[in-house]
Each structure stands twice: as structure tokens, then as C-alpha cells.
C-alpha positions in Angstrom: -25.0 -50.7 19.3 -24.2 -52.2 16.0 -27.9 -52.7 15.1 -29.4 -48.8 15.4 -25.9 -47.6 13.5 -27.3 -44.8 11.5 -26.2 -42.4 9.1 -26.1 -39.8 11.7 -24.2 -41.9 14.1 -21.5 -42.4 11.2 -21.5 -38.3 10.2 -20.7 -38.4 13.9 -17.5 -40.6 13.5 -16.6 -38.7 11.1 -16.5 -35.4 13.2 -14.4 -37.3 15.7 -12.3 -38.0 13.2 -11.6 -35.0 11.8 -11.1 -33.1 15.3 -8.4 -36.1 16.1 -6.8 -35.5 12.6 -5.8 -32.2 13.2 -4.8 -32.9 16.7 -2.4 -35.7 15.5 -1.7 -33.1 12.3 -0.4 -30.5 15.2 1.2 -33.3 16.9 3.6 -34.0 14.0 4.3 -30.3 13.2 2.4 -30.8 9.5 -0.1 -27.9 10.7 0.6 -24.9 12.7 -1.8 -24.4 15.8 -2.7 -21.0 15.4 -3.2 -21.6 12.1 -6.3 -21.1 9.9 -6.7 -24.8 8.7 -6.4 -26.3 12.9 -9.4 -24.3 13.3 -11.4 -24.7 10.7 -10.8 -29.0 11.3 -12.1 -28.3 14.4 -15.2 -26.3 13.6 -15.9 -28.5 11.2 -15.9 -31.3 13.7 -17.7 -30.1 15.9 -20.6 -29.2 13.6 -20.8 -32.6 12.7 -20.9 -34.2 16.2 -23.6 -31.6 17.3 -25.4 -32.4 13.7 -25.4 -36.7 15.6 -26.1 -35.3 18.4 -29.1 -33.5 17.8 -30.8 -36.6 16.8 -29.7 -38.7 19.7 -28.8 -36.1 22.7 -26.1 -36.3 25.3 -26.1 -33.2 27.2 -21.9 -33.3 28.4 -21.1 -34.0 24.8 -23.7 -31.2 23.6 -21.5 -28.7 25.4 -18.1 -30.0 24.7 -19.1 -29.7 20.8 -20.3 -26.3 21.4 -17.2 -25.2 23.4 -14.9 -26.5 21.2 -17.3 -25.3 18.5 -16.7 -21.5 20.2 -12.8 -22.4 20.5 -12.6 -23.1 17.2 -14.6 -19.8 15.8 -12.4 -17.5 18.2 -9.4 -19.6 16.6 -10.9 -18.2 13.0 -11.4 -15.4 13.7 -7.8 -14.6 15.3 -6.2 -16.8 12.3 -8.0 -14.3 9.4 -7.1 -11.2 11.3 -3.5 -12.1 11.4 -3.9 -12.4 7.5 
């Protein structure tokens, strides 16, 4: 594993990271669900998983980053028409 880490593989971590920082951020009351900023983590997680995962594909994970990816633009989109 450790020997092909790329670049890719590590803007990949970083999406993980993100998506799990605003769940714990949720978790601890510091962010509102429905808010503008949960969504916009998320999106922006997502687009950088599917950005890793272009380059090395995994199917399941292709379509849980594009769901939550969806999830996460409907959350937007209800969060700036609230505004």
C-alpha cells in the first residue's frame, strides 16, 4: 500500500477527513445540520474522494461519493433558500 501512496491517494484522505469533520462537528453541536457550512464539508469531500477515485476506480465508493455528493448539493440548495 505504502509504496504506490500518491498525491491522489492523499487528496483522497483528505476528503475523508473533511466528510468525518463535520460529522463529529454535528456530533458536538459546533455546526447545525441543516446548515449551509455541513453541506458544503460534505460536497467538498466528496469532490475530493471522486477526484482519487477517478484515478484508481472503485465502483461502490464511486456511487457513495456521488450520492453523498447529490445529498450534499440538495442540502445547499435547501440551506441558501432558507437564507
Amino acid at each position: 500500500m505504502w509504496p504506490d501512496f500518491t498525491f491522489l491517494d492523499f487528496v483522497g484522505i483528505i476528503g475523508s477527513l473533511t466528510i468525518c469533520a463535520a460529522y463529529l462537528a454535528v456530533s458536538l453541536k459546533r455546526v447545525d445540520p441543516e446548515g449551509f457550512r455541513y453541506h458544503v464539508a460534505n460536497g467538498a469531500g466528496s469532490i475530493l474522494l471522486l477526484i482519487s477515485l477517478y484515478f484508481r476506480p472503485n465502483p461502490g465508493a464511486i456511487l457513495i461519493e456521488a450520492l453523498w455528493l447529490a445529498i450534499a448539493s440538495f442540502g445547499i440548495l435547501r440551506a441558501v433558500s432558507r437564507r
